[in-house]
C-alpha positions in Angstrom: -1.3 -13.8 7.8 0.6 -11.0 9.3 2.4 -8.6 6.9 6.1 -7.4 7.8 5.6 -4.5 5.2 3.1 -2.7 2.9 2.6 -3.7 -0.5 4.4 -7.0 0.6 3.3 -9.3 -2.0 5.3 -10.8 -4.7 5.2 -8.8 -8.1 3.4 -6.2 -6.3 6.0 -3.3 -7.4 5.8 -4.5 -10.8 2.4 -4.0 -11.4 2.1 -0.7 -9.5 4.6 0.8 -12.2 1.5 1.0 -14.7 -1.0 3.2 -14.1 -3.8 1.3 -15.7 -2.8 -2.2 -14.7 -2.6 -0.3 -10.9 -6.0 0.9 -11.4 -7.3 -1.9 -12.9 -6.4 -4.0 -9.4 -7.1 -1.5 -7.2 -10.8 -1.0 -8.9 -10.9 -5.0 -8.7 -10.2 -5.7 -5.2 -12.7 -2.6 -4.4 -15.0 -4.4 -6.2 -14.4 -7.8 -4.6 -14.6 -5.7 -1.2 -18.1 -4.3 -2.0 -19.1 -7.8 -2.6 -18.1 -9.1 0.2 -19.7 -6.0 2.2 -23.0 -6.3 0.9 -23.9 -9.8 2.0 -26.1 -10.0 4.7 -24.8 -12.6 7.4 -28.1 -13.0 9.0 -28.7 -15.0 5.5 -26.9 -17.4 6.3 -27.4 -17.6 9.9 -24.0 -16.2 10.5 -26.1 -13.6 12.9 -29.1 -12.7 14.4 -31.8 -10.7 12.5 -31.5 -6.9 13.3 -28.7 -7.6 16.1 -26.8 -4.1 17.1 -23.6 -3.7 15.0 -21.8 -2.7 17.6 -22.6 -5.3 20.2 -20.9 -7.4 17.0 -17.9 -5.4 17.2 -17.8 -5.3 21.3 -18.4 -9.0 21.5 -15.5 -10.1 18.5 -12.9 -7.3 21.1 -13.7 -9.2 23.6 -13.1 -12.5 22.4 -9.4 -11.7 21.0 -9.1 -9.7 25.0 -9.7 -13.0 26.5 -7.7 -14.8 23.8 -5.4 -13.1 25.1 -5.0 -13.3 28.0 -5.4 -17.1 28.0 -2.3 -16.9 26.1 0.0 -14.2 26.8 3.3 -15.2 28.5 3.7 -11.6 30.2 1.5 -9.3 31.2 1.4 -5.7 28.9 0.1 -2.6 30.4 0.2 -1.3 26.7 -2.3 -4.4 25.6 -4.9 -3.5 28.5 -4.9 -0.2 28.0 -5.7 -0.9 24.4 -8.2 -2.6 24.6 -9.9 -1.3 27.5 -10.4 1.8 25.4 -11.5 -0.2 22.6 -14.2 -1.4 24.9 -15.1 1.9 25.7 -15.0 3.4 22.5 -16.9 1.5 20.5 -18.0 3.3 17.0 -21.3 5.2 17.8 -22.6 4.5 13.5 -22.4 1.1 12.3 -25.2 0.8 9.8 -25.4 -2.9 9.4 -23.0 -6.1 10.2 -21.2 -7.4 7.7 -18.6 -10.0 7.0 -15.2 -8.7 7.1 -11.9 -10.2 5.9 -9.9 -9.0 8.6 -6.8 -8.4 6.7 -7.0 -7.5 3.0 -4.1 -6.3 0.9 -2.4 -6.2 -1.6 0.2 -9.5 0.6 -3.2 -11.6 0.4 -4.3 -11.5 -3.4 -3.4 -13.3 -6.4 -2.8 -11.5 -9.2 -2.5 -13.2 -12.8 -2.1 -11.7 -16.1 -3.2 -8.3 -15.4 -5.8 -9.9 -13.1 -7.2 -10.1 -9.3 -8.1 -13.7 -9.4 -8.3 -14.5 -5.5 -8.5 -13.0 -2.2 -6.8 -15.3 0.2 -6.2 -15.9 4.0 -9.5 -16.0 5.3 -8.3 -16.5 9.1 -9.0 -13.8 10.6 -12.7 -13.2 8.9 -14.9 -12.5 11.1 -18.6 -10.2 12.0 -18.3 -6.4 12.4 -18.0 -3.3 11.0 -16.8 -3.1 6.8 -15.2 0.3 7.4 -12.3 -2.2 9.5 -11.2 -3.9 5.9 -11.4 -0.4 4.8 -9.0 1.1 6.8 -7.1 -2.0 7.0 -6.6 -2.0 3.2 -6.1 1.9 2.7 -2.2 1.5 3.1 -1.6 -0.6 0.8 -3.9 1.1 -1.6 -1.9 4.6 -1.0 1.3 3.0 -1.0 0.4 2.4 -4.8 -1.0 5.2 -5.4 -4.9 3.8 -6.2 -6.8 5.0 -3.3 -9.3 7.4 -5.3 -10.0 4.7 -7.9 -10.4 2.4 -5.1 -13.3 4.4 -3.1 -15.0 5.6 -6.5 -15.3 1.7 -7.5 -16.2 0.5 -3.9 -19.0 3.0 -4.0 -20.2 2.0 -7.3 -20.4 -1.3 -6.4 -22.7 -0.5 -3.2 -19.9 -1.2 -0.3 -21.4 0.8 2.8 -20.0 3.9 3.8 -16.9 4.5 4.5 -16.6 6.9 8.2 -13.2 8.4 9.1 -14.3 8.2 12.9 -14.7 4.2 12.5 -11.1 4.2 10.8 -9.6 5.8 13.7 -11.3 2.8 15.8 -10.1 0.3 13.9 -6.3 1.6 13.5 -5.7 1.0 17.1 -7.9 -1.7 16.8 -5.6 -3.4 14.4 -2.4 -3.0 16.3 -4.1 -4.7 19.4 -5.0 -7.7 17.2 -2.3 -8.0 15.4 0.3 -7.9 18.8 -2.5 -10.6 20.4 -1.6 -12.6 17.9 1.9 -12.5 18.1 1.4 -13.2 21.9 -0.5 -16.4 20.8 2.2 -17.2 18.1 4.6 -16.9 20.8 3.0 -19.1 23.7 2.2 -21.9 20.5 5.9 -21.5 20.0 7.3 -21.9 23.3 4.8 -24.7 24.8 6.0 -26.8 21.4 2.3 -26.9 19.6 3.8 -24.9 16.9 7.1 -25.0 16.8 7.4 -23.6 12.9 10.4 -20.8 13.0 8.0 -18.0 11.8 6.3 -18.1 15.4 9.3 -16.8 16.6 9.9 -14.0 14.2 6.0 -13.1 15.4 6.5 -13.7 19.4 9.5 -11.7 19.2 10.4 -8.5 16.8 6.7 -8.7 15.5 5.2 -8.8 19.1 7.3 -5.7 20.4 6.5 -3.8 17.0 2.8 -4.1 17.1 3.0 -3.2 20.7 5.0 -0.1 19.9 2.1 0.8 17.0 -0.9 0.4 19.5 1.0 2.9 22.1 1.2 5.2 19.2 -1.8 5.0 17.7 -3.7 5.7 21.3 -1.7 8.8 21.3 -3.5 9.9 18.2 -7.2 9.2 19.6 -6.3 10.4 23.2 
C-alpha cells in the first residue's frame, strides 16, 4: 500500500500524544523489525548460500526497471535517470541479505490496546538490504517523535547496522518504486484489469508526486 501522508494510520495521532504509549510502539515495531532482519533467507531457500548482497539489491532494481517499462503508458526521462543511477550506485557495504518489508510504518500496523499486534501489507516484501525498511520507516518514526527509542531497541534486539550512505540509496530508491507503481496502477486502470477508483488517484496525482520526489532526491546525491 502506498501512503498519501506520514503517520497516516488511523488513531495514529492519538497514541503519539503519550510519551510512553509512543515509546512503547516505536520500541515494538523496532523490535518486530530486528526480527524480521535477522532471519537468514538462505534458510528457507529464499536465496542462495553466501550470494553477494548487492547482486540481491541490483537484481530486485532491475526487476521493478523492467516492470516498468512493460507497463508504463509514457515514457519519463525522470524514471530512467533514476534508476539508471540506482544501477550504478549500488551500496558498496551490505553485510548480509535479509528479508525486507518494503514499506513499514506506522499506515501498515495494528495497534490495540496500547499494543503493536500486526505488521501488515506484505506486497512489496522482498530480498535486499535491511537499512531500506530502515530508512523507509524513519519518517514516520520522527514524525512522532520515537526515533532514538526506535534505534536503541532495534540494536538491542540484534537488527544489522544501520549506514547513512545505504539510506541515501534507498530514499531515491523509494521514490522510483513507488512512481513505478503508480505507472502500473495506472496502465491496470486504463486497460480495465483494475478498474477500482484508487488506481486513479495512484496513476495520476500520486504518479506525478513520486516523480517530483525522485527528481529531488537525485539532486541531493548528485
Amino acid at each position: 500500500m502506498i501512503s498519501e501522508r506520514v503517520a497516516g494510520s488511523s488513531g495514529t495521532e492519538e497514541w503519539a500524544k503519550d510519551s510512553v504509549l509512543r515509546d512503547r510502539i516505536c520500541a515494538a515495531l523496532a523490535d518486530v523489525a530486528a526480527r524480521l532482519h535477522r532471519i537468514d533467507p538462505s534458510d528457507f531457500g529464499l536465496v542462495e548460500p553466501g550470494k553477494d548482497p548487492r547482486e540481491v539489491v541490483r537484481d530486485y532494481v532491475l526487476e521493478w526497471q523492467e516492470r516498468w517499462q512493460r507497463n508504463r503508458l509514457h515514457p519519463s526521462p525522470v524514471l530512467a535517470a533514476g534508476f539508471a543511477w540506482l544501477l550504478a550506485n549500488i551500496p558498496e557495504r551490505i553485510d548480509h541479505v535479509s528479508i525486507v518489508h518494503g514499506d513499514i510504518g506506522f499506515h501498515n500496523t495494528m495497534v490495540a490496546d496500547g499494543e503493536l499486534t500486526a505488521l501488515l501489507d506484505w506486497e512489496f516484501a522482498h530480498l535486499g538490504d535491511a537499512t531500506e525498511d530502515l530508512s523507509y520507516c524513519r519518517p514516520f518514526i520522527e514524525e512522532v517523535g520515537g526515533w532514538e527509542v526506535f534505534m536503541e531497541t532495534y540494536r538491542n534486539a540484534g537488527g544489522p547496522e544501520y549506514r547513512e550512505q545505504n539510506a541515501r540509496y534507498f530514499n531515491v530508491w523509494r521514490s522510483v518504486r513507488n512512481a513505478s507503481s503508480c505507472a502500473t496502477a495506472w496502465r491496470g486502470f486504463t486497460s480495465g484489469r483494475y478498474p477500482a477508483p484508487k488506481m486513479v488517484q495512484q496513476g495520476t496525482p500520486l504518479y506525478r508526486r513520486f516523480v517530483r520526489e525522485v527528481a529531488e532526491a537525485l539532486k541531493l546525491v548528485a
